[in-house]
C-alpha positions as CSV (number, residue, x, y, z in Angstrom):
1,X,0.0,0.0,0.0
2,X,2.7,2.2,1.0
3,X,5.1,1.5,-2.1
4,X,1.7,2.1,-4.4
5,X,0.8,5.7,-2.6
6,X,4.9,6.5,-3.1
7,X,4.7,5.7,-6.9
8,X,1.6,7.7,-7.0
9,X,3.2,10.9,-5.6
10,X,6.4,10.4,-7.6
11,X,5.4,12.8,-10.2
12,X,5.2,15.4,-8.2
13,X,7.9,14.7,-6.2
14,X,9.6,15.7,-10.0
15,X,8.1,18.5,-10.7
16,X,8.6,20.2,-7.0
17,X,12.5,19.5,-7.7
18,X,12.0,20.5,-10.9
19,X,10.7,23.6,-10.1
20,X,13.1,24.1,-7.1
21,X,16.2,23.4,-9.3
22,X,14.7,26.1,-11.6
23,X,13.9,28.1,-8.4
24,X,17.6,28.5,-7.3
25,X,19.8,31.2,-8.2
26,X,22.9,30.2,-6.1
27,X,23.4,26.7,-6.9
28,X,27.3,26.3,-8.1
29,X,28.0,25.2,-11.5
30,X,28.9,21.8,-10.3
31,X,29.8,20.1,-6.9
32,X,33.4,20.6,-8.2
33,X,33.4,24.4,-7.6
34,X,34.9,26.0,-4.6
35,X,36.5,29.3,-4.0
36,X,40.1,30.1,-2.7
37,X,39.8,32.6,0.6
38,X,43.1,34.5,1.6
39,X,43.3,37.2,4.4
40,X,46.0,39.2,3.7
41,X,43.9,42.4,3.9
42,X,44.5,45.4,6.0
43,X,40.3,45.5,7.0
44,X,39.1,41.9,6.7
45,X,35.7,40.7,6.9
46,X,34.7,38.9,9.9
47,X,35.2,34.9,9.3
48,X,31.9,34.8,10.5
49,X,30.7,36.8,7.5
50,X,32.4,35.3,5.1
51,X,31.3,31.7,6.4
52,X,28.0,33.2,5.5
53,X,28.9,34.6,1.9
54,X,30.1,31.3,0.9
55,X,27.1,29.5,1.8
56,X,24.4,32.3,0.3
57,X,26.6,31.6,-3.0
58,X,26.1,27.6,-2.9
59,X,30.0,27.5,-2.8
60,X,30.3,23.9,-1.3
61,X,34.3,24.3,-1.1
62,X,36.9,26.1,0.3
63,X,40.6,26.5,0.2
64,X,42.5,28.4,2.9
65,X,46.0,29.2,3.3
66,X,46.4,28.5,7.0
67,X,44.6,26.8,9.5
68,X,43.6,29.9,11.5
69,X,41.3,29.4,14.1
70,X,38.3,31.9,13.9
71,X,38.4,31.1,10.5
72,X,37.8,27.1,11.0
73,X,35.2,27.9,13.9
74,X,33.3,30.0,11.4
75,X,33.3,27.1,9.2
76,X,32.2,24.6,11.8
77,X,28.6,23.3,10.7
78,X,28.4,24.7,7.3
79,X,29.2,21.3,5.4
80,X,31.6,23.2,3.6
81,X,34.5,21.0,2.4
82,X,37.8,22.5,3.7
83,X,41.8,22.7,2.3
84,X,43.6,23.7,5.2
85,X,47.5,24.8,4.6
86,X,50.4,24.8,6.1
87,X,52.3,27.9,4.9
88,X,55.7,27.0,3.2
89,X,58.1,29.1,6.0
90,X,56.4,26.5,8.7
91,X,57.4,23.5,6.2
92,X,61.1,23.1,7.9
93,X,59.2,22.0,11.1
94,X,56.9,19.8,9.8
95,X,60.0,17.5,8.6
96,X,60.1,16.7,12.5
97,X,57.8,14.3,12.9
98,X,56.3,14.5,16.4
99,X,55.7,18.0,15.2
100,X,53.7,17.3,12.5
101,X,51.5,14.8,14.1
102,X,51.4,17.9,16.7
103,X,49.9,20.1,13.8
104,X,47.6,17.5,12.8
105,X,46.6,17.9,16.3
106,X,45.8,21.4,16.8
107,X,45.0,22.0,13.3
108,X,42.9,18.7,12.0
109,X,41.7,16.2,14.3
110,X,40.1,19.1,17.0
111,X,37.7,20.3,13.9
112,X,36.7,16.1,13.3
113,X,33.3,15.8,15.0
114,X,29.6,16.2,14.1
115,X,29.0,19.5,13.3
116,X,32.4,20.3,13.0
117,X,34.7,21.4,10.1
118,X,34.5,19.1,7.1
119,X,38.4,18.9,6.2
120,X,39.1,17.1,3.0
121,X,42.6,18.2,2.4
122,X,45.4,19.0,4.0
123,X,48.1,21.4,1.5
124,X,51.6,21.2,2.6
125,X,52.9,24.7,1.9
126,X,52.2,26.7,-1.5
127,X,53.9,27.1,-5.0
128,X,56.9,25.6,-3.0
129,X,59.3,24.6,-6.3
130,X,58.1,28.1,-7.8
131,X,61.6,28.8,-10.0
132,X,61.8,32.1,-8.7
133,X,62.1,30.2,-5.0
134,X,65.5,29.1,-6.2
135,X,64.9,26.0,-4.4
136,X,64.6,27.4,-1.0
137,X,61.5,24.8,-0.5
138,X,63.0,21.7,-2.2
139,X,64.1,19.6,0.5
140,X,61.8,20.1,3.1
141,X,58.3,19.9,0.9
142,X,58.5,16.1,0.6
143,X,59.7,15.1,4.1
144,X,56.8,17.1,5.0
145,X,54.3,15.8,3.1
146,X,55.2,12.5,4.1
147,X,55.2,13.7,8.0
148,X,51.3,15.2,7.8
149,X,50.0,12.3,5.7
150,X,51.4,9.9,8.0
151,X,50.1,11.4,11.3
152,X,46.6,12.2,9.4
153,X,47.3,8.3,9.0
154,X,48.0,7.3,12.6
155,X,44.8,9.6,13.6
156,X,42.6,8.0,12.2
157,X,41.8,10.1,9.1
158,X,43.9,9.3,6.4
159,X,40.7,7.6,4.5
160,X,39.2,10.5,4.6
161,X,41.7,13.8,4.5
162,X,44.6,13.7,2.1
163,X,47.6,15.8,1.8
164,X,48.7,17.6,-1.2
165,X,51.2,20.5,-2.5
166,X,49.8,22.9,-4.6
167,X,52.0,23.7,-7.4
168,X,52.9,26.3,-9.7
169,X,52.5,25.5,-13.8
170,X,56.1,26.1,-13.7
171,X,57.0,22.6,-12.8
172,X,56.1,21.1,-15.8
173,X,56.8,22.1,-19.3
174,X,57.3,21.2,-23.0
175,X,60.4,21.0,-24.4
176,X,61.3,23.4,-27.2
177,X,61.8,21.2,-29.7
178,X,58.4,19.8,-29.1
179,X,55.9,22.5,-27.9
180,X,52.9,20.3,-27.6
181,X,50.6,19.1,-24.5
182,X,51.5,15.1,-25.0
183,X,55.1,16.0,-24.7
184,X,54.9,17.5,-21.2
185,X,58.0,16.9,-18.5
186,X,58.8,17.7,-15.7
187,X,61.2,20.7,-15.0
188,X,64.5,19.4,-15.0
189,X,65.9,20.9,-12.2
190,X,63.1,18.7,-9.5
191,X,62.4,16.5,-12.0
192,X,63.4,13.3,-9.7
193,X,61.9,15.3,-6.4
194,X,58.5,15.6,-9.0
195,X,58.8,11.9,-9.4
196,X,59.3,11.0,-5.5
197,X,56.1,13.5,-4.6
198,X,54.0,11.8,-7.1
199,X,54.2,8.2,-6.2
200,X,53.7,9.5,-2.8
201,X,50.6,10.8,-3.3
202,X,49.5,7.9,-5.8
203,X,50.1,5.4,-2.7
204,X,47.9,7.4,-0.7
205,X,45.0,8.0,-2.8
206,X,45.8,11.7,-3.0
207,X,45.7,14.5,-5.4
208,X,48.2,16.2,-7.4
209,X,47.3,19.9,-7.3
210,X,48.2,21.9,-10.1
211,X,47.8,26.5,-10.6
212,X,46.3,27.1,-13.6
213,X,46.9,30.9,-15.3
214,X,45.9,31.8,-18.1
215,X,46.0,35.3,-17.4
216,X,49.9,35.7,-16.6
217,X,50.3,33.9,-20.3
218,X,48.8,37.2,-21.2
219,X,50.8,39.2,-19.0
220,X,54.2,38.1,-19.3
221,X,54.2,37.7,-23.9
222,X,52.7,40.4,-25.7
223,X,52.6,38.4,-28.6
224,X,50.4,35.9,-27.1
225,X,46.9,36.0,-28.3
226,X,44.7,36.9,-26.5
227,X,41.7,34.9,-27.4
228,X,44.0,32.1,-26.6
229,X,43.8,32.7,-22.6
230,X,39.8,32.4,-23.0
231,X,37.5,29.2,-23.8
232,X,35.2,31.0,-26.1
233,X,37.5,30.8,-29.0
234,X,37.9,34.0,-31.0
235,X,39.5,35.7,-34.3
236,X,42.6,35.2,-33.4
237,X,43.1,31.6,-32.6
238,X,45.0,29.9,-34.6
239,X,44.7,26.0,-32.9
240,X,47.9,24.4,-31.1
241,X,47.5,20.9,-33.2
242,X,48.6,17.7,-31.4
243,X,48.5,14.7,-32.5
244,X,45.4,15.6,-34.4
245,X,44.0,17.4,-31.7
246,X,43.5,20.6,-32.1
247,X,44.1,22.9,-28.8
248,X,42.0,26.6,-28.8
249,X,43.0,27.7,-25.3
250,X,46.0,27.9,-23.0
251,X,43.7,25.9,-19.8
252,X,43.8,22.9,-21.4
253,X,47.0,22.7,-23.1
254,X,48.6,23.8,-19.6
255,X,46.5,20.9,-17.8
256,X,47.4,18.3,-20.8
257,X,50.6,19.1,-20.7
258,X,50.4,18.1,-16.3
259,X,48.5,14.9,-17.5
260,X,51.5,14.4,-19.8
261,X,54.2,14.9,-17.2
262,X,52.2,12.5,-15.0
263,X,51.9,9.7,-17.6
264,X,55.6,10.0,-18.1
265,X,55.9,8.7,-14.9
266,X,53.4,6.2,-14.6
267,X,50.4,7.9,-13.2
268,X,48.3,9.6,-16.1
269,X,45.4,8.3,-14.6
270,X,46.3,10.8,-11.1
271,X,43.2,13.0,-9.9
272,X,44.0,16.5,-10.6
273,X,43.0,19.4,-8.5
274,X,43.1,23.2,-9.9
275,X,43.8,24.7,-6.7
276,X,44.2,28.2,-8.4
277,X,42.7,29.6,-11.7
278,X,40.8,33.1,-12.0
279,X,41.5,36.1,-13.7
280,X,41.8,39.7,-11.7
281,X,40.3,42.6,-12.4
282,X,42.5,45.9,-11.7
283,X,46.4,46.6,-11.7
284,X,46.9,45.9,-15.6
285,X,45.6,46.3,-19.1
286,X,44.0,42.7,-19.4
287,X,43.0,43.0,-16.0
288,X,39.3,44.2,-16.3
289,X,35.9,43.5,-15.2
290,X,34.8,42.6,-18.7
291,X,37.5,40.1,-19.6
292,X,37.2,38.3,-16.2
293,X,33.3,37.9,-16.8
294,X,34.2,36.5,-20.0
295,X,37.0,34.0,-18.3
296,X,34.6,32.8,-15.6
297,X,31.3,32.6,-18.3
298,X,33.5,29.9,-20.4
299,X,34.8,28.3,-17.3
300,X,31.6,28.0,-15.3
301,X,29.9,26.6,-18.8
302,X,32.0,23.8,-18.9
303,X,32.3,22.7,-15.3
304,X,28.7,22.3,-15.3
305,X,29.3,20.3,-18.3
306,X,32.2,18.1,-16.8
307,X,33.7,18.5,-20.3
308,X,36.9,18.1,-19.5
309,X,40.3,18.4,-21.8
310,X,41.3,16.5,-24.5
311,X,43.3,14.0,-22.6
312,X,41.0,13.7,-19.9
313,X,37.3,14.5,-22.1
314,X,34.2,14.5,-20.2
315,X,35.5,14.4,-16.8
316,X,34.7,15.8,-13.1
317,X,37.7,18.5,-12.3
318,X,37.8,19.8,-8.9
319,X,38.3,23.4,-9.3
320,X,39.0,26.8,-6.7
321,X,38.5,30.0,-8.1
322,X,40.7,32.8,-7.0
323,X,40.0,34.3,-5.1
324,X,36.9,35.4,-3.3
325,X,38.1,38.8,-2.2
326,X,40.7,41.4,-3.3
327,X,43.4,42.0,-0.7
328,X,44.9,44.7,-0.5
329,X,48.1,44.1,1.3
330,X,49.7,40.8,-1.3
331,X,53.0,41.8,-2.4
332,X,53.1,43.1,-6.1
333,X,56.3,41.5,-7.1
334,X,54.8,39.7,-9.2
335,X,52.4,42.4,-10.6
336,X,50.0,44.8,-9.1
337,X,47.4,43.1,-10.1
338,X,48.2,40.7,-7.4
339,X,45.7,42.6,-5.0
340,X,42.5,42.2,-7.1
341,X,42.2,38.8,-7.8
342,X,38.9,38.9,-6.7
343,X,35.4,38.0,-8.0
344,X,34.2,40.7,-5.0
345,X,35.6,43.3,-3.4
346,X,37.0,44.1,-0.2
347,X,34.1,44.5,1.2
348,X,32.7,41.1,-0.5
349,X,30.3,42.9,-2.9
350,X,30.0,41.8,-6.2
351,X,32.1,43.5,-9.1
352,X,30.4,42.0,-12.3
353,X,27.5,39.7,-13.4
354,X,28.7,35.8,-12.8
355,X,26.5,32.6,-12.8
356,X,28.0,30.1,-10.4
357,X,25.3,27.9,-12.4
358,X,27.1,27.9,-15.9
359,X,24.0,28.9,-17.6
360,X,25.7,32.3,-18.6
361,X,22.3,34.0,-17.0
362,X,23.0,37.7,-16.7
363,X,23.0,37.3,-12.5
364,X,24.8,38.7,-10.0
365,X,26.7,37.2,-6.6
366,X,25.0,37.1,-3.3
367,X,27.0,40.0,-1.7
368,X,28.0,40.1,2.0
369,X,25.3,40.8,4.5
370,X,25.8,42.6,7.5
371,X,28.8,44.9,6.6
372,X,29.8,47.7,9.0
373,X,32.0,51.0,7.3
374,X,33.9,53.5,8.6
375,X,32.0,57.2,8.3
376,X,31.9,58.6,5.1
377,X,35.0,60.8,4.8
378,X,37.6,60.8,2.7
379,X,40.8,62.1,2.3
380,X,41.8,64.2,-0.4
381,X,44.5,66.9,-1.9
382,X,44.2,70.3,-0.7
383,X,45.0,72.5,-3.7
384,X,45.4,75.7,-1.3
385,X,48.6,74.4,0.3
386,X,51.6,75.6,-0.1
387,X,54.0,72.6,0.2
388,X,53.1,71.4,-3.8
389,X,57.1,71.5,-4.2
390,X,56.5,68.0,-1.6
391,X,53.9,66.3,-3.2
392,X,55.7,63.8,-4.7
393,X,57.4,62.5,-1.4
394,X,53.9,62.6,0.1
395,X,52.6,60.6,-2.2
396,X,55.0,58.0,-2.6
397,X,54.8,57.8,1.1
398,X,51.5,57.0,1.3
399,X,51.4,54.7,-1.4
400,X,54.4,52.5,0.5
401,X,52.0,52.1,3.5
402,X,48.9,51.9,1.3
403,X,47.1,50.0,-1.9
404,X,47.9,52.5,-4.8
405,X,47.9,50.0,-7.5
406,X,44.3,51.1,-9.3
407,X,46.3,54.1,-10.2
408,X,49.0,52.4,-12.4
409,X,49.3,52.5,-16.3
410,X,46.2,50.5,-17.6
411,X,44.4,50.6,-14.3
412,X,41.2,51.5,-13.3
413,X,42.3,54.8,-12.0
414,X,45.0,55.6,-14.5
415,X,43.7,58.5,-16.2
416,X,43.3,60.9,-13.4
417,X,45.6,64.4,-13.4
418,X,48.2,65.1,-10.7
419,X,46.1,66.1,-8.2
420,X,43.6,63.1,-8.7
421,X,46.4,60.8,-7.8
422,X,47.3,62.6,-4.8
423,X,43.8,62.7,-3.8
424,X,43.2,58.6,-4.7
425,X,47.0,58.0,-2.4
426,X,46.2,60.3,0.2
427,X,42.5,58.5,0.4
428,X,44.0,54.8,0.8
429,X,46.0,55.9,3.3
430,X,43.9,57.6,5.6
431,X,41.5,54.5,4.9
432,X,43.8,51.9,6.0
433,X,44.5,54.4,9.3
434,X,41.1,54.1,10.0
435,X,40.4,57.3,9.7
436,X,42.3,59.1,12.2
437,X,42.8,62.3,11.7
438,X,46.5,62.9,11.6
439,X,46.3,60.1,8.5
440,X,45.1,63.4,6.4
441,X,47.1,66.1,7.2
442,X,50.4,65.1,4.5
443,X,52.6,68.3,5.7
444,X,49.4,70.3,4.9
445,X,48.3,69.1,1.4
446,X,45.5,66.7,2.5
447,X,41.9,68.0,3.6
448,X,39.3,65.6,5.0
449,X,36.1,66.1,3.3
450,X,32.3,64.5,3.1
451,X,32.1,64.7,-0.8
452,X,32.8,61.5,-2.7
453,X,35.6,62.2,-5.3
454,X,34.9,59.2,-7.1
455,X,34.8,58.8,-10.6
456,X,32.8,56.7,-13.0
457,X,36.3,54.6,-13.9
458,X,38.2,55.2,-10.4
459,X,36.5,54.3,-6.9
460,X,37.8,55.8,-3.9
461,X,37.2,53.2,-0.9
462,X,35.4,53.7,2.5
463,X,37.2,50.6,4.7
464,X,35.2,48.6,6.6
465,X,35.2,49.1,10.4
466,X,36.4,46.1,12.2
467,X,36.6,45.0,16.1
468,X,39.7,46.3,17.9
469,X,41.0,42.2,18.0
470,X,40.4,42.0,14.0
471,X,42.5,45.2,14.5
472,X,45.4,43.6,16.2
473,X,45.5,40.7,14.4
474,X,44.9,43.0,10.4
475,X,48.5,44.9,12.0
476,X,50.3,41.3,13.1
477,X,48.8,40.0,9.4
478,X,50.8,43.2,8.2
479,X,53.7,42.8,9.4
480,X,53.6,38.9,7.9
481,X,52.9,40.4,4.9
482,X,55.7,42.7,4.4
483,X,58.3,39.7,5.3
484,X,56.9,37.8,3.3
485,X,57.0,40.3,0.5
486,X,60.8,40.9,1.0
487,X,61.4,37.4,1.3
488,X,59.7,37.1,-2.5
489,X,62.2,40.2,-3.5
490,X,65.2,38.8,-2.1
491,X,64.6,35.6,-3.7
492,X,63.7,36.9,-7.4
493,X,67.2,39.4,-6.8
């Protein structure tokens, strides 16, 4: 009787989730999407908020690059799948073994209870073989790997969490004689290290976890088509041919070229992880709204698709955008566009249409609820003082303590006069200082004022007021960032 009522009903059963699916504006393009979060922000959002954000935007996964506390308590409950990280100067320590299982710990095994935080990965350090590292990372990554996947082992939760290294594209390549996908390698230099890591992982179930750019393809050649970095095809692609296949974007010849390398040594079959692909949207020419809506349209549209590459067609690929939110304190070495990376703003309010459902629908991102700001003041030139003759100093010193990179060549807020870019400096200073009002003064050539000097091109930003603890730990953060950012310049000198 029971089986004949629930056969009766299952029609509408179908067309209530019918309707519901049809209903639902935040459901992600496919359980494979998550988001990368990073924190290295002078004002950050409460964890609390952003816990929030993720889940109004059906973004089921998240990638960290610490294991910060307030962050993982925010996280507790939400069912969102977690990659914590250990950063790569803690790496060194983790080759001690007692102190990885330690870590595992503090960081891992507290979180593993109902309604706690659902970890699913574990990555040991970041980009560590990045060239530019000059090997710095080489000898520790792999002992440390080992170290955490072990102790996740002896815990108890090795079925369940797995270890990985996120890697930069730079440790695999073609060789010049042969620039096609099938002939990938791995870099010479770690080429045995890349080997070691690799069966490492395979014996553990794990993933290998690859950083996908096509934007810095863009960047660094000025030859390179541009077309090429998208998956819409375009004018001026001319196909990279292979074996007969014929390859009309830089995404999957980069991730061929991975499945390559892995096949090479015995593991084509490996799961594959984009930890990091996005496309940012300030701090460059190529580096505009309209070019990343059109990177994440084509994306989105074939994650909900599963389509795949051509070695790998019609397959599930775990992907994290990056990032969530611009922050405005990463070091530019690489490029000012480093601090808009992105798909919302500081303040986690949207910058562009994007359809986390692949449909291309003309919709818009949940934005952050609940967000406090500073008054609304700002800080600008005062063209009546007589200290002009030290503008330039002023500037440049608030720009060394400040985000100034909207106003470079290209950028959003490139076109403004003299006085404009004093204004926009003096602005993001006085921002970051919360305000205060010796943080507009400048030897006399900054005025507060209650008149938004924003332009339709160039916004100038109202922080967001945070508790005095977010306070102390946005100044320790700081401090990390600015090592961190001489570390990268002593390294690439």
């Amino acid at each position: 009787m029971m089986a004949a009522n629930l056969a009766a009903l299952r029609p509408w059963w179908l067309v209530l989730l019918v309707a519901l699916a049809a209903a639902s504006s935040s459901a992600p393009a496919a359980e494979a999407l998550g988001m990368n979060w990073g924190t290295q922000a002078t004002h950050l959002l409460e964890p609390k908020v952003v816990a929030q954000l993720l889940k109004d935007n059906g973004i089921k996964k998240v990638k960290l690059f610490d294991a910060d506390a307030a962050t993982l308590s925010a996280l507790a409950g939400t069912g969102i799948e977690v990659m914590v990280a250990i950063p790569n100067v803690l790496l060194d320590r983790m080759t001690d073994y007692d102190t990885a299982k330690e870590w595992v710990r503090h960081n891992v095994s507290r979180y593993h209870f109902d309604g706690g935080v659902t970890i699913k990965y574990v990555a040991v350090g970041n980009e560590p073989f990045l060239a530019a590292y000059n090997g710095t990372f080489d000898k520790v990554t792999l002992p440390a790997l080992m170290n955490i996947q072990n102790a996740l082992n002896e815990a108890g939760l090795g079925d369940t969490i797995k270890t990985t290294v996120p890697l930069n594209a730079d440790v695999y390549m073609s060789p010049a004689d042969k620039p096609v996908p099938s002939a990938g390698q791995w870099r010479a230099d770690i080429a045995p290290l890349m080997t070691q890591m690799v069966q490492f992982l395979a014996n553990n179930s794990a993933p290998f976890t690859v950083n996908i750019y096509p934007f810095i393809s863009l960047y660094l050649n000025d030859d390179f088509p541009v077309d090429f970095a998208f998956f819409d095809g375009g004018p001026t692609v001319t196909p990279v041919v292979d074996n007969g296949i014929s390859y009309t974007n830089v995404f999957d010849a980069n991730f061929d070229t991975l499945v390559a390398a892995l096949k090479s040594v015995g593991h084509g079959d490996m799961p594959v992880v984009v930890g990091e692909v996005g496309w940012p949207t300030d701090g460059d020419k190529h580096a505009t709204n309209a070019y990343a809506q059109r990177f994440y349209a084509g994306l989105l549209r074939r994650l909900v698709a599963n389509a795949g590459t051509p070695a790998r067609p019609n397959q599930y690929i775990e992907v994290y955008l990056f990032g969530l939110l611009d922050e405005d304190i990463k070091s530019v070495a690489p490029g000012n566009f480093e601090r808009h990376w992105g798909v919302l703003k500081y303040d986690g309010q949207p910058k562009f249409p994007m359809d986390l459902t692949g449909q291309g629908q003309n919709t818009m991102l949940v934005p952050a609820q609940g967000v406090e700001y500073l008054p609304r003041q700002w800080c600008v030139i005062n063209t009546n003082s007589q200290n002009m003759d030290k503008l330039a100093d002023n500037i440049n010193y608030a720009c060394t303590f400040a985000d100034c990179t909207a106003l470079g060549f290209g950028s959003t807020c490139g076109g403004m006069d003299s006085n404009g870019n004093a204004s926009y400096a003096f602005n993001a200073f006085f921002q970051v200082q919360n305000q205060k009002d010796e943080a507009c003064d400048f030897q006399g050539l900054a005025v507060p004022t209650q008149t938004d000097p924003s332009t339709q091109a160039c916004n100038f930003t109202i922080q967001i007021a945070t508790t005095s603890d977010a306070g102390h730990r946005r100044i320790a953060g700081s401090f990390g960032a600015v090592a961190a950012a001489l570390l990268v310049l002593l390294l690439l000198h």
